[in-house]
C-alpha positions in Angstrom: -6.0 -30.7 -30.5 -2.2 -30.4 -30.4 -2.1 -26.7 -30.3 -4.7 -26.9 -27.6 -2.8 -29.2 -25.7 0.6 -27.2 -26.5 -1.2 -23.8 -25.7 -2.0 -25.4 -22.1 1.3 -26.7 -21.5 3.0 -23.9 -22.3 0.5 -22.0 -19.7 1.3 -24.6 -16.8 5.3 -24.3 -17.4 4.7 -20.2 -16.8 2.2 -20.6 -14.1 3.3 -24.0 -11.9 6.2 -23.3 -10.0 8.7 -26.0 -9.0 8.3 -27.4 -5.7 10.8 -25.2 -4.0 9.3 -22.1 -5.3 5.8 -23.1 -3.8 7.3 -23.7 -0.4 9.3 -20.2 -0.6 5.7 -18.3 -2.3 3.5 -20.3 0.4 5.6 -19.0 3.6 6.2 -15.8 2.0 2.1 -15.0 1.5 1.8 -14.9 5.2 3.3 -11.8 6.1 1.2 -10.2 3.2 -1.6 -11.6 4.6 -0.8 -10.0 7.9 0.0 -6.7 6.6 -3.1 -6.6 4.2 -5.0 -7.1 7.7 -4.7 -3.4 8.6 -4.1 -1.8 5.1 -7.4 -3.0 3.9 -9.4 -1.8 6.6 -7.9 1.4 6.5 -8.3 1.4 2.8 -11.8 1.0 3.1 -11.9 3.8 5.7 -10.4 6.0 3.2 -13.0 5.6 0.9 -15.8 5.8 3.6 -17.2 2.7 3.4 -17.1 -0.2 6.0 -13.4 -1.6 6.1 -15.2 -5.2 5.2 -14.7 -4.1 1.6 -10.7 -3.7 2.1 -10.5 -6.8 3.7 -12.0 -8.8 1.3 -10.5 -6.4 -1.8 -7.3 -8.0 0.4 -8.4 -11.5 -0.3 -10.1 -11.1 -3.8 -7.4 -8.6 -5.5 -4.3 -11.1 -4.6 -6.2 -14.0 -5.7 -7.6 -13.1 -8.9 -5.0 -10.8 -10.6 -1.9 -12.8 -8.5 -2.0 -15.4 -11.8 -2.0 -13.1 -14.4 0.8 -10.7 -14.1 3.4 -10.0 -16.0 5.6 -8.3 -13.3 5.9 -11.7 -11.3 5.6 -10.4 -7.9 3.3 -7.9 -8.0 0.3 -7.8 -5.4 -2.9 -6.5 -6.7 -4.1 -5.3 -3.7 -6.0 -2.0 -2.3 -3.8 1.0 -2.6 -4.1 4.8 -0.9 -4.5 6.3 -4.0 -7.8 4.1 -5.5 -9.3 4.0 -1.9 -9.0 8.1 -2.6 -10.5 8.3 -5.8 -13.0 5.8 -4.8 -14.3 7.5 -1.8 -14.4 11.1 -4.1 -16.2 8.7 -6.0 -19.0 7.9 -3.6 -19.1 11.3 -1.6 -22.7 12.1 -3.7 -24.2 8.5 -3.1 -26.2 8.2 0.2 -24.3 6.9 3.0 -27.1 3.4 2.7 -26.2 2.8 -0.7 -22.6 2.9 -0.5 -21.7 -0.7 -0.2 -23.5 -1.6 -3.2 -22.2 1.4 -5.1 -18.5 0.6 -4.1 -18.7 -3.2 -5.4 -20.4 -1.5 -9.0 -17.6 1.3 -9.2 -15.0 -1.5 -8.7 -16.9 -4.0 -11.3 -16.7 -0.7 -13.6 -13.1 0.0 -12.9 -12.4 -3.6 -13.6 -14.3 -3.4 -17.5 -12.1 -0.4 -18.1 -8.7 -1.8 -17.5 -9.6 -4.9 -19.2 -10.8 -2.3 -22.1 -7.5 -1.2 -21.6 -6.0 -3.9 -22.2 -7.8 -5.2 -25.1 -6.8 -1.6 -26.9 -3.1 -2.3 -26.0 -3.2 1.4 -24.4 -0.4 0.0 -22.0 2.2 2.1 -24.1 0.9 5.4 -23.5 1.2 5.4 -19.7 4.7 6.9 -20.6 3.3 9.9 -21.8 2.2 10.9 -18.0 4.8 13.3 -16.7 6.7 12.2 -14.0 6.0 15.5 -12.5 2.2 15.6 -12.6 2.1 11.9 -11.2 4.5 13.1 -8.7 1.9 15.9 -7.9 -0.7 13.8 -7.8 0.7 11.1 -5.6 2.2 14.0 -2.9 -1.4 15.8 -3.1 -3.0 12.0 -2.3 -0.8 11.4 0.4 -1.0 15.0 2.3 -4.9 14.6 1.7 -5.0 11.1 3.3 -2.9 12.4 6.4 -5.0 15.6 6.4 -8.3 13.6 6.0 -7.4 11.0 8.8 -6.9 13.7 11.7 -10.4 13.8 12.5 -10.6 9.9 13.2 -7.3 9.9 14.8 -8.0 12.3 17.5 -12.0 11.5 17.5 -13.2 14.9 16.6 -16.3 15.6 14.4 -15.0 18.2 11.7 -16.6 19.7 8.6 -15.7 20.6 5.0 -15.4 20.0 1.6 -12.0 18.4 1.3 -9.4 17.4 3.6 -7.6 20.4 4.0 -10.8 22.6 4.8 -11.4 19.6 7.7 -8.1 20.0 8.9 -8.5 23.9 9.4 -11.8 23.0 11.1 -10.1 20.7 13.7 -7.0 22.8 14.1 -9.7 26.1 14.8 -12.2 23.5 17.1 -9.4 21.9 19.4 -12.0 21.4 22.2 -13.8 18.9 19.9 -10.8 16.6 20.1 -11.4 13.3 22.3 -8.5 12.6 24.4 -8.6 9.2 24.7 -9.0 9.1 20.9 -5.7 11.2 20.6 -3.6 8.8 22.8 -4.6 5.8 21.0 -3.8 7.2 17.7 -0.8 8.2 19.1 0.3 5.2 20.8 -0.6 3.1 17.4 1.3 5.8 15.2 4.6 5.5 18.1 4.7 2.1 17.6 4.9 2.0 13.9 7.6 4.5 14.1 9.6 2.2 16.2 9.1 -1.0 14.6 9.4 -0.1 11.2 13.5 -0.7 11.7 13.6 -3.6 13.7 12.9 -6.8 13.1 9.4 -7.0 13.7 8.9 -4.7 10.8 6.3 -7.1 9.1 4.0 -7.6 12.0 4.6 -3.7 12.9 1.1 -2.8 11.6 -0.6 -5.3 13.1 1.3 -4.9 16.5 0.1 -1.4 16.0 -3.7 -2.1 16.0 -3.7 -5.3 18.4 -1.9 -3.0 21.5 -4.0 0.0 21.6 -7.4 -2.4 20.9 -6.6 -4.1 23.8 -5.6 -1.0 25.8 -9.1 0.4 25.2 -10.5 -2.8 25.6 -9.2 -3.6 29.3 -9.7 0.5 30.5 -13.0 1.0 29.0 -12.4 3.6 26.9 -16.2 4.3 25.3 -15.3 7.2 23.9 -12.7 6.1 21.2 -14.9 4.9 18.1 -14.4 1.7 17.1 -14.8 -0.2 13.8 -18.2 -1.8 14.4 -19.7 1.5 15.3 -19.0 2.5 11.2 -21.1 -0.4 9.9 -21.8 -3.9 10.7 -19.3 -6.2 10.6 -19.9 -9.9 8.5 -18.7 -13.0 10.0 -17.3 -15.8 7.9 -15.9 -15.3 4.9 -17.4 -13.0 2.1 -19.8 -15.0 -0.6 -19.8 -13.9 -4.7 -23.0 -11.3 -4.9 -24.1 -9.3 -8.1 -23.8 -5.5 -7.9 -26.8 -3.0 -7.7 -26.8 -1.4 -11.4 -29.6 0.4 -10.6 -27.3 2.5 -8.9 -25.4 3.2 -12.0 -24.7 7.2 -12.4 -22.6 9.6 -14.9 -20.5 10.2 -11.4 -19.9 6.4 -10.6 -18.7 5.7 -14.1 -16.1 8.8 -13.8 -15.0 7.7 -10.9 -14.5 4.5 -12.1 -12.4 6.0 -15.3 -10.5 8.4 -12.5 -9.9 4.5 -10.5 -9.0 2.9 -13.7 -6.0 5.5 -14.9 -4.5 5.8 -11.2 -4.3 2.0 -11.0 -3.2 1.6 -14.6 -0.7 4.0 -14.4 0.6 3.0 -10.6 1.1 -0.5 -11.5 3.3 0.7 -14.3 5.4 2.3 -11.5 5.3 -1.4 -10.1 6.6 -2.7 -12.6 9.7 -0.5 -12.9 9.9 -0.8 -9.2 10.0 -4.3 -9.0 11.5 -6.2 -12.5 11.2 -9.7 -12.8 14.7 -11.5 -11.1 14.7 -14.0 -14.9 15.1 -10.9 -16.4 12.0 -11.2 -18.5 10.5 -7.9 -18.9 6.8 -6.5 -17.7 4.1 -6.3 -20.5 2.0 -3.1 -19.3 -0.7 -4.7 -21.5 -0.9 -8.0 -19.5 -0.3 -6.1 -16.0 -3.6 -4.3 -16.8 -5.3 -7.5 -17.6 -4.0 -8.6 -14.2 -5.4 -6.0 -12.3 -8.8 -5.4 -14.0 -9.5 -9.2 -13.1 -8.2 -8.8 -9.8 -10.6 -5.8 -10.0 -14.3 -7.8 -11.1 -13.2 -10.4 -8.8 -12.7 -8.2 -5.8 -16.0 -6.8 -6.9 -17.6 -10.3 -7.3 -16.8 -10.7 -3.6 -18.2 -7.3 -2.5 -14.5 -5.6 -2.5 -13.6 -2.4 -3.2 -11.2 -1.0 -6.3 -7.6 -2.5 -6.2 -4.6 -2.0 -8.1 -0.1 -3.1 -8.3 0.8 -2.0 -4.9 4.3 -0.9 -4.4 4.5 -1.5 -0.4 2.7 -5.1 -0.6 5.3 -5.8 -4.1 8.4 -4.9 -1.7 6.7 -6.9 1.1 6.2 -10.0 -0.9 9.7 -9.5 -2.3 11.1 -9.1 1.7 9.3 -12.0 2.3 11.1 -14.3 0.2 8.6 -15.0 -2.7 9.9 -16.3 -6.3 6.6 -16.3 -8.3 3.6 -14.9 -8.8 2.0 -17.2 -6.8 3.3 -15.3 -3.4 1.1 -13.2 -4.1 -1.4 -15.6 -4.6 -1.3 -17.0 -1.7 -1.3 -13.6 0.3 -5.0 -13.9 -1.1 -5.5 -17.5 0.3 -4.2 -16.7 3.7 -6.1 -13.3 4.0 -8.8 -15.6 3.3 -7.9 -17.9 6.3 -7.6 -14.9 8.2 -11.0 -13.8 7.6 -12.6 -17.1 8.3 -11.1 -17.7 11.4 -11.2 -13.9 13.0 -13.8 -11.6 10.9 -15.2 -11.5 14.7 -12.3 -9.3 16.4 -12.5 -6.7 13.0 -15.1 -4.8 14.6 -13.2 -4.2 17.9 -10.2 -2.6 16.3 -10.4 1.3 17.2 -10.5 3.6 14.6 -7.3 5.7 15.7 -4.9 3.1 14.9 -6.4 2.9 11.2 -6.1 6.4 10.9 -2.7 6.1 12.1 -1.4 2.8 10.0 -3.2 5.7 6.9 -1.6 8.5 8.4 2.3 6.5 8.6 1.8 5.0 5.2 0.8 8.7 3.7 3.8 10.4 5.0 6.1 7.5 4.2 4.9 7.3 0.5 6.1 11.1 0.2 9.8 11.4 -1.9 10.6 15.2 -0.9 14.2 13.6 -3.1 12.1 13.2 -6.2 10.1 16.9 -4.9 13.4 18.6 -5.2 14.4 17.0 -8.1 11.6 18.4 -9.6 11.8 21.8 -8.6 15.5 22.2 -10.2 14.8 20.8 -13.6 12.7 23.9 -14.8 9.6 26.0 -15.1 7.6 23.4 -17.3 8.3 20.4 -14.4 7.6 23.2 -11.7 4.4 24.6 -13.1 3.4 20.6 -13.9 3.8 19.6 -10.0 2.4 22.5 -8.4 -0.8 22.5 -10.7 -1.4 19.0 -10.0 -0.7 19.2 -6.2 -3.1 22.0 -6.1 -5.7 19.7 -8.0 -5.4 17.2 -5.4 -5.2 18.9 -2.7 -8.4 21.3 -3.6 -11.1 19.5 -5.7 -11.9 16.3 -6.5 -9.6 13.5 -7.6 -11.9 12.4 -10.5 -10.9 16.5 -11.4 -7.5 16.1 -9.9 -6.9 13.0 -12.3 -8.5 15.0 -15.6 -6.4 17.9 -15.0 -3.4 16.0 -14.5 -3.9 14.2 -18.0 -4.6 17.5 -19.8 -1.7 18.6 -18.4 0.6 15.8 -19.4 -0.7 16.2 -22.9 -0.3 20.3 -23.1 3.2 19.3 -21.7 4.1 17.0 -24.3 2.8 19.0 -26.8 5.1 22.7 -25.6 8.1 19.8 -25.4 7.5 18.8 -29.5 7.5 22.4 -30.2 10.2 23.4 -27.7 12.6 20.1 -29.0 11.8 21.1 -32.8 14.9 22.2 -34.3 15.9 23.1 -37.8 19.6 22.8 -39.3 20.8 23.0 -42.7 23.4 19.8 -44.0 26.1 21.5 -45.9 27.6 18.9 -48.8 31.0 18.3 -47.2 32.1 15.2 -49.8 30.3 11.7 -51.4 27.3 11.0 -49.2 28.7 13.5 -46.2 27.5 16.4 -44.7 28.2 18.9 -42.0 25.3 20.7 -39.9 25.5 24.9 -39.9 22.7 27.0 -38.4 19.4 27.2 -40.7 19.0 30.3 -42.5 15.9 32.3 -41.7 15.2 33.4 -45.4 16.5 31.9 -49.0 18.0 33.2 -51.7 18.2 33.2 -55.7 19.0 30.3 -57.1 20.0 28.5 -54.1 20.1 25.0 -53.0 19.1 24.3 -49.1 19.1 20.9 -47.7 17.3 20.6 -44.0 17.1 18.1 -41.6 14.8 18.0 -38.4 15.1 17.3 -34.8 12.1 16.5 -33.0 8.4 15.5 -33.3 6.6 16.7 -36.5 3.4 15.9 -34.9 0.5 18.5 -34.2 2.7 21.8 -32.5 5.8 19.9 -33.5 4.4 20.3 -37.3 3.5 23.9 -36.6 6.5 24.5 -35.1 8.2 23.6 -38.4 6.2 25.5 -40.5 7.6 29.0 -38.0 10.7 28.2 -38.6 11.5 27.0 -42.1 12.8 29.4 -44.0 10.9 32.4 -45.7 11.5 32.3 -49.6 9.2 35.4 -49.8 11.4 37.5 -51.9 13.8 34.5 -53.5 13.9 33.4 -57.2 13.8 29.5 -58.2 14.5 28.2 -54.4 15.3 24.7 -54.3 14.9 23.2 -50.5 15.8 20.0 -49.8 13.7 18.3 -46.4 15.2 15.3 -44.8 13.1 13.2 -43.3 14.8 9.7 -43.0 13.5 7.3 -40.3 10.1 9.0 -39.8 7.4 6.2 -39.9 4.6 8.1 -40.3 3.5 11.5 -40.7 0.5 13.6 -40.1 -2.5 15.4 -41.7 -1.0 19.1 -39.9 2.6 17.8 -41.3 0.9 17.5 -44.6 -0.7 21.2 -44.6 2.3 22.7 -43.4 4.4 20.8 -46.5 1.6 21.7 -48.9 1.8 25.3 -47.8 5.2 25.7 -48.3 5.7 23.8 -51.1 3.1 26.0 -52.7 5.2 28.9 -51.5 8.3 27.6 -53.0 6.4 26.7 -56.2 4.9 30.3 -57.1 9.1 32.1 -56.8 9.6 29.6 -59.1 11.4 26.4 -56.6 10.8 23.4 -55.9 10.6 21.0 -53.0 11.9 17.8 -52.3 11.8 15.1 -49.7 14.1 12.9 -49.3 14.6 9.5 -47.1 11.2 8.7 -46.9 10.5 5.2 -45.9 8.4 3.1 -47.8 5.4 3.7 -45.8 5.5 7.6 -46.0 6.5 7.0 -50.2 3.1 5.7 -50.0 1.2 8.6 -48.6 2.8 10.7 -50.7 1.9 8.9 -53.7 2.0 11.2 -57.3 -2.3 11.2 -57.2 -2.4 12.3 -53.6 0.0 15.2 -54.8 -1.6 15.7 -58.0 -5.5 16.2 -56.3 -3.3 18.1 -53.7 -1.9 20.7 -56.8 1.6 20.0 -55.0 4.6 19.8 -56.9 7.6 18.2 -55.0 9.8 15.1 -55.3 10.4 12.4 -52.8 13.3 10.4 -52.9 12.9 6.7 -50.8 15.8 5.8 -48.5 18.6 3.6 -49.3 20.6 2.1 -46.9 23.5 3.9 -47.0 22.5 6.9 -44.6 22.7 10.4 -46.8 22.6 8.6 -50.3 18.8 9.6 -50.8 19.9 13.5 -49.7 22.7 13.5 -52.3 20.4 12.2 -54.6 17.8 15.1 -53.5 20.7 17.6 -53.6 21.8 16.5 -57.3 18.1 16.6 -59.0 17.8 19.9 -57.2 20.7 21.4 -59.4 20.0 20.0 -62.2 16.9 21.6 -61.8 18.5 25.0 -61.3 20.5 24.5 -64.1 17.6 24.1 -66.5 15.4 26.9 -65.0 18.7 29.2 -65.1 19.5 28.4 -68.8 15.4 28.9 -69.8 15.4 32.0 -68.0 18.8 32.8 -70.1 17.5 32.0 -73.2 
């Protein structure tokens, strides 16, 4: 009973803000509220479904996830990227059964994060190169600008992907709708000009209400408008079950593509936006945060959401001090859709392509582009592959390729990194570093030390460039390996190899500095079922005392075999 009642109030004096800091996160969810307004219904455009499932992703995302981040003001809210993969998500399901299949893909995006979670796999988002995500994210953006063209000029295009539609309305300029083209462009001038002024919050939705009401009081039936997509709910949205009849191999990679662009951009959040106690971001909690965010935007027929970095700068603009500004972004989107879910499906759909279109081009960082391109091949080859991706198939593939690529990267960095010296006994527990030798000789004592990973080609690395004692007699080779936790199964082949190598001229191996968790593993049965014969010496902690110790056995082992071999 009292750890109940201390577990609870430990959870109110984290999540109950003091009085000023609810008036500060109450006024400051307003201007979210606003600007979710337009980015949800564009979000839901981008992923071709009604924009009904933005806005109420914009009301559902904030809501639900708001209470349980660790990064205090991130908004869990629809983002360009997830509204991409979603909609590559949905391209094979008929057009009647895509609301239903959008609510299961983001109930199914949800699970997976809060997997995610539970397998604490928040720790290995730093393992995705910040080149391929910077790929990915410039290939998302020039898609959404390339895919939006056809709705902001009103022209019916065909193709595959975005930039096949692109060429198809650049090839077909009659097909282009002039009235269509104007209100784009009037929505897309005005965003340009607001976005440094004052009204910089309200831009977006100055930039839809104008040109509605332009084509509105002119008559202009030829732009499309949002109710001519799909009907258009009143009221606000009520909790409904998904379809999971409609559950397919596609929808669940989709939902695993969602899942690992959301996970790995709200870990970009984070870092964007650090908590102003200094407290630091727990990736693990952050994807708790957004896979709830995720079932509940699903619960209330939403679409997939995920940390947004324009709505976290937003809510930070706007004043907030907790998490619950972004809450209460939710509550007021909320409001918003209670009191004027009527006037969504007069809103033309140029100016969503637009708001799309300036966000897209505005998320591009041609710094962090150039960056890239003068750090090396390896960063070069990593962006351009994964723009390509992008930009050519799928982004479920786009997303797979870019993973595989991160982990082929990290892999040629262990074995690039790897690097072998020899430690030259300079005095009492002292040593100075000289080149490695490539072979050994007679009767000689070589102590090593490694830089580097000794994992997979790290370990095979090792084994290339440890040194040959093919034609040496009695080789003694001492391996440092202080401070390494754990090693594995390939770095135990590679040393049973080569201490059978040293063993048959007649050495010996030892390693020395193990910790006591690596002692373990190489325990005298594992060596014995092994046939290895080596020494380990434990480390001590005075750094290079095990080494000596190494060093020492090693000649008095010469000695003996050099007196038997006498005798």
């Amino acid at each position: 009973m009292v750890s109940t009642w201390s577990a609870a109030r430990a959870w109110l004096t984290e999540h109950v803000p003091a009085r000023a800091d609810l008036k500060a996160d109450l006024v400051a969810g307003l201007p979210g509220a606003i600007g979710s307004v337009p980015d949800g219904m564009a979000a839901g455009v981008l992923a071709g479904v009604s924009p009904v499932h933005g806005l109420y992703a914009s009301f559902a995302g904030p809501t639900f996830g708001g209470l349980q981040t660790s990064t205090k003001l991130m908004v869990v809210t629809t983002t360009g990227a997830s509204a991409l993969a979603a909609g590559s998500a949905l391209a094979g399901v008929p057009e009647s059964d895509r609301a239903d299949a959008v609510i299961l893909l983001t109930l199914l995006a949800g699970a997976v994060m809060i997997a995610a979670a539970l397998l604490r796999l928040g720790r290995y988002t730093r393992f995705v190169s910040h080149s391929v995500m910077t790929g990915f994210l410039t290939g998302v953006a020039v898609n959404i600008v390339l895919g939006q063209l056809a709705d902001f000029t009103g022209a019916e295009v065909s193709g595959s992907v975005a930039a096949v539609k692109a060429f198809d309305l650049v090839t077909h300029p009659s097909r282009i709708d002039l009235p269509s083209l104007l209100t784009g462009a009037l929505a897309l001038a005005l965003l340009v000009l607001l976005a440094r002024t004052r009204l910089a919050l309200f831009s977006a939705l100055i930039a839809l209400a104008v040109p509605c009401l332009i084509v509105i009081v002119f008559g202009l039936d030829s732009v499309q408008r949002v109710a001519d997509v799909g009907t258009i709910p009143s009221g606000i949205p009520m909790p409904r079950i998904p379809d999971f009849g409609l559950l397919s191999p596609s929808l669940i990679g989709g939902a695993l593509a969602v899942a690992a662009i959301v996970l790995v951009q709200g870990a970009g959040v984070a870092e964007a936006a650090p908590n102003r106690d200094g407290s630091r971001s727990r990736p693990n909690r952050d994807f708790t945060a957004q896979g709830v965010g995720n079932i509940g935007s699903a619960l209330f027929a939403g679409m997939p959401v995920g940390g947004s970095v324009g709505q976290t700068a937003l809510n930070d603009t706007a004043g907030a001090r907790t998490r619950w500004g972004a809450v209460f972004s939710g509550v007021w989107m909320l409001v918003i859709l209670a009191a004027f879910s009527g006037l969504v499906g007069t809103v033309p759909m140029p100016t969503l392509a637009a708001v799309l279109i300036f966000a897209a081009v505005g998320s591009i960082r041609p710094a962090q582009i150039v960056t890239i391109l003068h750090t090396g091949w390896a960063s070069i080859v990593a962006f351009t592959v994964t723009l390509g991706a992008t930009l050519s198939l799928s982004v479920t593939a786009a997303v797979g390729i870019g993973v595989v690529l991160s982990i082929l990267l990290q892999l040629n960095q262990e074995q690039v990194d790897l690097r072998v010296v020899r430690l030259v006994p300079v005095g009492r527990d002292q040593f100075e570093e000289a080149a490695a030798p490539k072979t050994l000789h007679d009767r000689e004592v070589v102590i090593l030390d490694v830089y580097g990973s000794l994992f997979y080609a790290g370990a095979r690395t090792l084994q290339v460039r440890l040194p040959d004692p093919a034609d040496a007699g009695s080789p003694e080779v001492v391996l440092r390996l202080r401070g390494r936790t754990t090693l594995g199964a390939t770095f135990f082949k590679v040393i049973v190899d080569y201490a059978e190598r040293l063993d048959r001229q007649g050495g010996r191996l030892y390693l020395s500095g193990l910790t006591p968790e690596a002692q373990r593993y190489w325990d005298e049965e594992r060596l014995h079922s092994q046939g290895i014969r080596l020494e380990t010496f434990g480390a001590t902690p005075r750094i290079g005392e095990a080494t000596r110790l190494a060093y020492e056995e090693a000649e008095r082992r010469l000695v003996r075999v050099t007196r038997r071999g006498t005798a």
